[in-house]
C-alpha positions as a LaTeX table, in Angstrom:
\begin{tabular}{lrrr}
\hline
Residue & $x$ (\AA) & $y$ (\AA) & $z$ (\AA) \\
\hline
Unk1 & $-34.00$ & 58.28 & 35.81 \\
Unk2 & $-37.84$ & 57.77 & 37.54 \\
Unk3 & $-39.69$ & 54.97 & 36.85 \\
Unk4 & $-42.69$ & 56.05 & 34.78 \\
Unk5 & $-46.15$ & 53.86 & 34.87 \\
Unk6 & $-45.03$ & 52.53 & 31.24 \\
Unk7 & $-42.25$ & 51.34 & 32.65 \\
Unk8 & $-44.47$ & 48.91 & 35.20 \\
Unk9 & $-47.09$ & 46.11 & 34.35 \\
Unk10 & $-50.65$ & 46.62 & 35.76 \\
Unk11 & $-49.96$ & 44.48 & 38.79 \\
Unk12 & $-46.45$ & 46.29 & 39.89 \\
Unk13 & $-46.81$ & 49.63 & 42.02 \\
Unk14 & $-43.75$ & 49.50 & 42.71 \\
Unk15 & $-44.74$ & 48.28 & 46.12 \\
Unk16 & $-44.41$ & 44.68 & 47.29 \\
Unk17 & $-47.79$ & 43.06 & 47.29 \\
Unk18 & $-49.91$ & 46.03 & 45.79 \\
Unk19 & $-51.46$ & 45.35 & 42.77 \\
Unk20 & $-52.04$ & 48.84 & 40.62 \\
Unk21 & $-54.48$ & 49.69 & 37.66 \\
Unk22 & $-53.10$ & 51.76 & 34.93 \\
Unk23 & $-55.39$ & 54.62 & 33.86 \\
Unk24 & $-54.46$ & 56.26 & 30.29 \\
Unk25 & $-56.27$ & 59.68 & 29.96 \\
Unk26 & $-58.83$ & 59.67 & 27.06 \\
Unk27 & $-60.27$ & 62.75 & 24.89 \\
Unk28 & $-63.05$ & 62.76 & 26.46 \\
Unk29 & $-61.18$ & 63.25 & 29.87 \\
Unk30 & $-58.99$ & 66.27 & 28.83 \\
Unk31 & $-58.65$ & 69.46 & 31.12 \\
Unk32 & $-60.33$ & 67.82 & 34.06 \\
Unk33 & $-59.21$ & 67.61 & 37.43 \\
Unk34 & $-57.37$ & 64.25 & 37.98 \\
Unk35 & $-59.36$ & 63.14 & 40.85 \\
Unk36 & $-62.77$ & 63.91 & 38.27 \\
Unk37 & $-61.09$ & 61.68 & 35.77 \\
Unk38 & $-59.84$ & 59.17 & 37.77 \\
Unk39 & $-63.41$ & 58.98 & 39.47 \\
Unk40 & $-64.52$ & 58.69 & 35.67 \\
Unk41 & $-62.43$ & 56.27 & 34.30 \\
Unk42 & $-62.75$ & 53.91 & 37.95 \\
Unk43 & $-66.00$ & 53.56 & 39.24 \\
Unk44 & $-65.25$ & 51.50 & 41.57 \\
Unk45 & $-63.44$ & 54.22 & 43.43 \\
Unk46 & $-65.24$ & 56.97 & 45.09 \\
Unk47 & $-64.15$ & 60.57 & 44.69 \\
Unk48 & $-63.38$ & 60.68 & 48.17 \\
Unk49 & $-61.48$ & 57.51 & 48.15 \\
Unk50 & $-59.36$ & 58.87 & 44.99 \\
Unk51 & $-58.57$ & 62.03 & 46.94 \\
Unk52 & $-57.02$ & 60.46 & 49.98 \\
Unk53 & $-55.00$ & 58.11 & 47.53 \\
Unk54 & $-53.65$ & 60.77 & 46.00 \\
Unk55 & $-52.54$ & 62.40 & 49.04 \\
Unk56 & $-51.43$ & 59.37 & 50.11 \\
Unk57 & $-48.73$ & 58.67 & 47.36 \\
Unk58 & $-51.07$ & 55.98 & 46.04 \\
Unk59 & $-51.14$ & 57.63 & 42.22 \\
Unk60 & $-48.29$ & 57.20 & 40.16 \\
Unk61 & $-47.67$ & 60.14 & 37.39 \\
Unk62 & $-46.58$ & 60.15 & 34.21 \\
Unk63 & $-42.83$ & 61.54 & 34.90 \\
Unk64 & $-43.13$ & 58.63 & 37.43 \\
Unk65 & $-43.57$ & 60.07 & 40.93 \\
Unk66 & $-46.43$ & 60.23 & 42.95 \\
Unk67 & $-49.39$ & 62.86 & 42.19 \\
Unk68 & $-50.39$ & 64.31 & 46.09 \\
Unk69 & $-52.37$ & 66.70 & 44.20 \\
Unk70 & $-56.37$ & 66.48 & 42.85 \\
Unk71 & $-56.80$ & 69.13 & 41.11 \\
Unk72 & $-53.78$ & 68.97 & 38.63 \\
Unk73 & $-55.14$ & 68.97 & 34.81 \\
Unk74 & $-55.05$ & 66.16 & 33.05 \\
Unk75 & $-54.28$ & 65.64 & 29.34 \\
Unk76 & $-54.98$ & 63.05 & 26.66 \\
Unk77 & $-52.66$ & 60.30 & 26.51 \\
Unk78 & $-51.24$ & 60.66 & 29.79 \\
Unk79 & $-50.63$ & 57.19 & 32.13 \\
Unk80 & $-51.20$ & 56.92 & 35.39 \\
Unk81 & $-50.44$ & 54.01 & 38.42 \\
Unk82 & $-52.91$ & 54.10 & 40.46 \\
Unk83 & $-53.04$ & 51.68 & 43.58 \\
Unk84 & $-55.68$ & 50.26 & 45.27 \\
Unk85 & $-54.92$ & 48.83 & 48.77 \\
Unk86 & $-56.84$ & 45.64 & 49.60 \\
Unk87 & $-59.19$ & 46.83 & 52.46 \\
Unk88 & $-57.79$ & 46.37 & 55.86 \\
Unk89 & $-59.13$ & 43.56 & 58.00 \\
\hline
\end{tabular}
């Protein structure tokens, strides 16, 4: 059985050393394109910067594998992991 983002506190990825934010889909959210909500719901991540964690692996979904894809539709209520790597030196 995956590992879904309930499953994990806020500062387990499941990664050693990455810390990981959870996102839960509001109303307000509903229908968009993940990497729109995601952009949304964490301003301190670009767009741009969402997209290439998502292709990446960085995004954790709800049935608890990665998301590679931006454009899925999101619903309300739904968690996502979503890790931020510390920027490289």
């Amino acid at each position: 059985m995956p590992v879904t983002p309930d499953d994990l506190d806020d500062t387990d990825a499941g990664l050693p050393g990455e810390e990981a934010t959870r996102v839960v889909i509001p109303d307000a959210q509903a229908g968009a394109r993940l990497d729109q909500a995601l952009a949304a719901l964490l301003p301190q991540c670009s767009r741009s910067r969402l997209q290439r964690l998502l292709k990446n692996g960085h995004v954790i979904g709800p049935d608890g594998t990665p998301v590679m894809r931006s454009a899925i539709l999101v619903a309300e209520g739904e968690t996502y992991l979503v890790d931020v790597p510390a920027p490289a030196p």
